[in-house]
N, C-alpha and C positions, 0 to 999 in steps of 0.2 A: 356119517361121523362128522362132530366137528373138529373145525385145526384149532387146536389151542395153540396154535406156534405163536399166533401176534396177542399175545394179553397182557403187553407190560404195561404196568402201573402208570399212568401218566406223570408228569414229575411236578413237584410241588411246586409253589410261585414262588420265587422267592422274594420275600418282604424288603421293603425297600430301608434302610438306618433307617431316614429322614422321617419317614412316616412313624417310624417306632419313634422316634425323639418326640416328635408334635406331640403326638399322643400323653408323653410322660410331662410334656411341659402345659398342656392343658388341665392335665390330672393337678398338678405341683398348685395350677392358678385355681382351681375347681374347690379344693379341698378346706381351703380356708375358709369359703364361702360357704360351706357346709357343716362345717365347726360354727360358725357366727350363729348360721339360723338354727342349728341345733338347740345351743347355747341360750338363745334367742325366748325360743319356743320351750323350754325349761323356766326360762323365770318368767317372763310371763304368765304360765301356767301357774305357777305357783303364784304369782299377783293376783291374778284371777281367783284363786280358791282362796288367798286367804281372807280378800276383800267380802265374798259369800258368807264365811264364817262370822267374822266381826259383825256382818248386816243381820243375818241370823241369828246372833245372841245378842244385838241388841234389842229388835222386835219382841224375840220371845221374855225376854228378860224386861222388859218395860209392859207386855199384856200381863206379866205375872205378878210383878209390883202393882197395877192399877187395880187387879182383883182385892189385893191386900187392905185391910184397915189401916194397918200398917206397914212398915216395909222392915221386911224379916231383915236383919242381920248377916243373917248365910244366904239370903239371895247372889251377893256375890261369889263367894264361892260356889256354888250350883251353878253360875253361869261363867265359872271357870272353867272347869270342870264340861261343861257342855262347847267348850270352844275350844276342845282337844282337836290337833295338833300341834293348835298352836299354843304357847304358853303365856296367858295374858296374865300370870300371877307374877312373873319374871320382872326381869330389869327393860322385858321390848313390851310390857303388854300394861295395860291401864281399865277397870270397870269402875265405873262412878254412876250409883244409882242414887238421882234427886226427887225427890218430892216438893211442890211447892203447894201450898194452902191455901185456901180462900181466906180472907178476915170474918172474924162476926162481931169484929168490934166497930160501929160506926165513928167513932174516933179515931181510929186506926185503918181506914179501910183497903190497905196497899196487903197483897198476898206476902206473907212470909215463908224461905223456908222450913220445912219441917223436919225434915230427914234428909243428911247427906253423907252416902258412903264409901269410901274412896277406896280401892285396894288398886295393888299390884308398883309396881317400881319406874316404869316411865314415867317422865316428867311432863308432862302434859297437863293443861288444869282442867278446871269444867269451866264451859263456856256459861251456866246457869249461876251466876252469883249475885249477893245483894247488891252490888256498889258497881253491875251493866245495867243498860238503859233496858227499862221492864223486867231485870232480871233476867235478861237472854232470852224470852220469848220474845214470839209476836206481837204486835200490840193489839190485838184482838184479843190472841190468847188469856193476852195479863189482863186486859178491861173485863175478859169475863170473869176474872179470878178477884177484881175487887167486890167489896162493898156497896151494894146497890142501893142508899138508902129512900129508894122511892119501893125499892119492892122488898128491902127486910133483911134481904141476901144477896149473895151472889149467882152469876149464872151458875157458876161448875163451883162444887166442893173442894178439887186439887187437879194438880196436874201431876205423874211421873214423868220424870225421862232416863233412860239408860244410855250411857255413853261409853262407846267402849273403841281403845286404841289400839294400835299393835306395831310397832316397828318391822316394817318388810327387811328384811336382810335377802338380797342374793346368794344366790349357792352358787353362781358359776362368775367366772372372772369379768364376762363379756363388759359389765358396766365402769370395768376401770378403765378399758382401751375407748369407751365409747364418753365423749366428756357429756353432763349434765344428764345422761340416763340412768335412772333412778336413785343416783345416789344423792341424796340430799341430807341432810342435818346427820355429818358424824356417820356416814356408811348404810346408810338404810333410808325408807322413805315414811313416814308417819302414816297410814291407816286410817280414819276417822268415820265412826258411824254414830248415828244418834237417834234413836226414836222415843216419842211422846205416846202416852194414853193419860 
């Protein structure tokens, strides 16, 4: 048989304040720093996607105008519309799809534009206009877009470009406590993508 006479419970440690305080005052220091990168890793993400979006409907939105004769009307809304969630028809969002032309007049032999169509409510311009140096291309680009009068034409017939904007807004407070983090022009930060076919 055994004795159960001796099987008292051993007795618990007891916990010292001091150590229970530490504890609460590391947590108190802890916490805000994890509210920050939270906070942090929220917008950023959302930086991240929406800078993807914007690059994505301007690529696809510029191979789809170059296929064109002409450049449809409603191309920008299709490429509104495909740049869901974000709202670039809105007062943060800007599409500007440009065509510019070769000449086939050798009196004239500087590209002009041909089509140029602006939606959406940000104030942003196109960087492609008559009255920049080459019209905002390259100076390749534009040399190939004149009048070549030794050979009858030009190299290339036209150029598209689609340019599309979108004002980032924050959704979490972090970039008021944090000065010159992404707040720039009026609470948001400007977006800019551009592609050429």
């Amino acid at each position: 048989m055994h004795d159960r006479t001796n099987t008292a419970q051993p007795a618990r440690a007891a916990v010292d304040p001091r150590k229970r305080g530490v504890a609460l005052i590391e947590f108190a220091l802890a916490i805000p720093m994890l509210i920050i990168l939270v906070m942090g890793t929220i917008d950023i993400g959302r930086l991240i996607q929406s800078r993807m979006i914007i690059t994505n409907v301007a690529r696809e939105g510029a191979s789809i105008a170059s296929r064109q004769v002409t450049v449809d009307p409603g191309l920008p809304n299709l490429l509104i519309a495909s740049g869901k969630p974000l709202d670039l028809a809105g007062a943060d969002g800007r599409v500007i799809v440009t065509r510019i032309s070769a000449s086939k007049d050798p009196t004239k032999p500087n590209p002009t534009i041909d089509t140029q169509i602006v939606t959406g409510g940000l104030g942003v311009g196109s960087k492609y206009a008559a009255g920049a140096a080459n019209m905002g291309l390259p100076a390749n680009l534009y040399n190939w877009l004149k009048y070549d009068a030794t050979k009858g034409t030009s190299v290339i017939s036209s150029v598209t470009m689609v340019e599309v904007a979108y004002k980032f807004r924050p959704v979490t407070p972090l970039p008021n406590f944090v000065a010159g983090m992404l707040v720039r022009d009026g609470g948001g930060m400007i977006l800019r993508s551009t592609a050429l076919f």
